[in-house]
N, C-alpha and C positions, 0 to 999 in steps of 0.2 A: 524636617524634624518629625520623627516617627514616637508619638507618647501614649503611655496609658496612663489614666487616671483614675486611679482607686478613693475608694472612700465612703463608710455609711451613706444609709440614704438621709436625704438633708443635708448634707457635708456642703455643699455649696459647687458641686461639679458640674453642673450644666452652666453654673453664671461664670466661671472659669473657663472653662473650654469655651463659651461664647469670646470669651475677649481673647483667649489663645489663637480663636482662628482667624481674629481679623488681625492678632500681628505678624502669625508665620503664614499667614493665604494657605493653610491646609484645612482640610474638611473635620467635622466631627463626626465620630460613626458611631451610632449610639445601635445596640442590638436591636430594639425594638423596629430602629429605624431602616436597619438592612434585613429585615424581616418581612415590614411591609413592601419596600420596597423589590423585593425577589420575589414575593407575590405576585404582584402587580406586572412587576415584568414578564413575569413566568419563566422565568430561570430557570434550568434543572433544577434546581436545591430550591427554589422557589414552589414551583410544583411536588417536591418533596414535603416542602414546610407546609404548604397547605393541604396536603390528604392527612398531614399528621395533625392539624388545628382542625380542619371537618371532623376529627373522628373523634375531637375530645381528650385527645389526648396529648402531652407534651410535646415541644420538638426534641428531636435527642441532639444529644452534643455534636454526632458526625452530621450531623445537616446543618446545624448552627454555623459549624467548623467549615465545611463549603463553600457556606453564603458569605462568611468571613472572606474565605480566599476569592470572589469572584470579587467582594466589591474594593478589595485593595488592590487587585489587577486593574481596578478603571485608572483612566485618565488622572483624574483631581488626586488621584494618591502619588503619584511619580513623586513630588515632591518631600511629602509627610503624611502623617493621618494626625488624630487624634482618637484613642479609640475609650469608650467611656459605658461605662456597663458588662464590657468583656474585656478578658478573661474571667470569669465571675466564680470558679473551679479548679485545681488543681490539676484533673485531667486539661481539662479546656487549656490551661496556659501550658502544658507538654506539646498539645495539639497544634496551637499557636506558633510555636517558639517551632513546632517544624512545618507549617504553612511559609513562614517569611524565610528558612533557609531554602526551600524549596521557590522561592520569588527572589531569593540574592537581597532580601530587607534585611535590616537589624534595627532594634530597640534603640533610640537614645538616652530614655529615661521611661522609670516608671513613679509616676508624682506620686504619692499617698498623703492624702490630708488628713490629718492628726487632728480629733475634734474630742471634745469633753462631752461624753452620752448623756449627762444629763440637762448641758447647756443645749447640746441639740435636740432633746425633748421638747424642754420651753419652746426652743424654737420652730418645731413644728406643731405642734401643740395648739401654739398662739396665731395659726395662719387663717384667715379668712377670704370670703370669694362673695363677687357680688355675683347674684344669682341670676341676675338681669342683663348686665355688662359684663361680667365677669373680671374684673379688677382686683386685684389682691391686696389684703391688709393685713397687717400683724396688729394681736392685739396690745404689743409692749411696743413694739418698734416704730410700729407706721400702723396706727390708730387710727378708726374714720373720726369725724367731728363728730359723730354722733353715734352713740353705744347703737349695735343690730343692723345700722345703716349706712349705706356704700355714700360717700360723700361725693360719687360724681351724678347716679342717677338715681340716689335714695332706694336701690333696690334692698330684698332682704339678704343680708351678712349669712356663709352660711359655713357649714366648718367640710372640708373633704373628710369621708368614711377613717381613709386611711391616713388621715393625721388625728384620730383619736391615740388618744396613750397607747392603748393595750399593744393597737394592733401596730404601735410607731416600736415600743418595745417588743416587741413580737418579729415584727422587722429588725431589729435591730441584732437581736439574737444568732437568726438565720444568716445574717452578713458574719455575725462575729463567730460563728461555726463553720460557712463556707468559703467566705470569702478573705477573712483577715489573713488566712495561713499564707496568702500570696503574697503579704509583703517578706515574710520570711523567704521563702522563695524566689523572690526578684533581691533581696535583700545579699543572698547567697552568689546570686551572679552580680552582683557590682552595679546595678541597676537603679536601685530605689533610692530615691529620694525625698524624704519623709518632708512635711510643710505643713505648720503651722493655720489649720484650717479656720482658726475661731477669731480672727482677727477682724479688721476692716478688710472690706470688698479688696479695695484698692492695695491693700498691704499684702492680703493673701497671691495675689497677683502678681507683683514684686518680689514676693519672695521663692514664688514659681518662676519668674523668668531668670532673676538668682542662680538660680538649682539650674537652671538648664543652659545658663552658659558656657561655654566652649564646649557645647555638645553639635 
């Protein structure tokens, strides 16, 4: 099962892709993830990415695009990926779309989670982190017992930078400039399949595995 998973941030894509890989046994390849990791290993394109972060400045897409094609050449991909944070571009998914003909892959689906921007504000908005343990609360959903403080080791409750409004709407924007046009575009090759993102955990889930039958 070869997927991408589209969707603002907050959308609920990493809790998805966690349960996708433990029922199709394929990986999830998150960008940041095969970033460090071609680092680390010193990869051509690893060794690229990093004179390009020493120097302060961005990676560019043909190095992104690289690191891309090394790590769905490994092992753990033969079967599927899950890929989640890229394509993130319009170049990037041309890029893409001719890495896996060049690897003999193809796409089975590309999920896009449909969420309400300002139910997903609330909801990142309202997230909290113990400072101490680091534990997460919401403060509508999963409340500690006690306003400021983590109910497992009473540390102080504290809010992440980037789950203020501004900069969640500010984020938000940036997706809905760069990145929305790709449901259009996977939408055009027969590919997308839109899912009801604002549901229960367990529902959004279902309606993903739904969508991706007889694929």
């Amino acid at each position: 099962m070869k997927i991408i998973l589209l969707g603002p941030p907050g959308a609920g894509k990493g809790t998805q892709a966690a349960m996708l890989v433990e029922k199709y046994k394929i990986p999830q390849i998150s960008t940041g993830d095969m970033l460090r990791a071609a680092v680390r290993d010193q990869s051509p394109m690893g060794i690229k990415a990093k004179e390009c972060m020493d120097a302060g400045g961005l990676v560019p897409d043909e190095v992104v695009v690289g690191i891309v094609r090394e790590r769905l050449q490994l092992q753990d991909c033969q079967d599927g990926f899950i890929l989640d944070g890229f394509p993130r571009t319009l170049p990037q998914a041309d890029a893409l779309k001719q890495v896996l003909v060049e690897l003999g892959k193809q796409l089975d689906a590309v999920i896009s989670l449909q969420v309400d921007i300002e139910s997903l504000v609330e909801r990142l908005t309202g997230r909290r982190t113990c400072a101490d343990c680091g534990r997460g609360f919401h403060l509508r959903y999963d409340p500690p017992a006690q306003d400021g403080s983590c109910s497992s080791c009473g540390g102080k409750l504290v809010q992440r930078a980037d789950d203020c409004e501004d900069t969640i709407r500010n984020r938000m924007e940036v997706y809905h400039q760069q990145t929305a046009p790709l449901e259009e575009y996977y939408r055009s090759e027969g590919a997308l399949k839109a899912v009801d993102g604002m549901g229960e955990i367990a529902a959004v889930q279902q309606a993903i595995i739904s969508a991706l039958q007889g694929k």
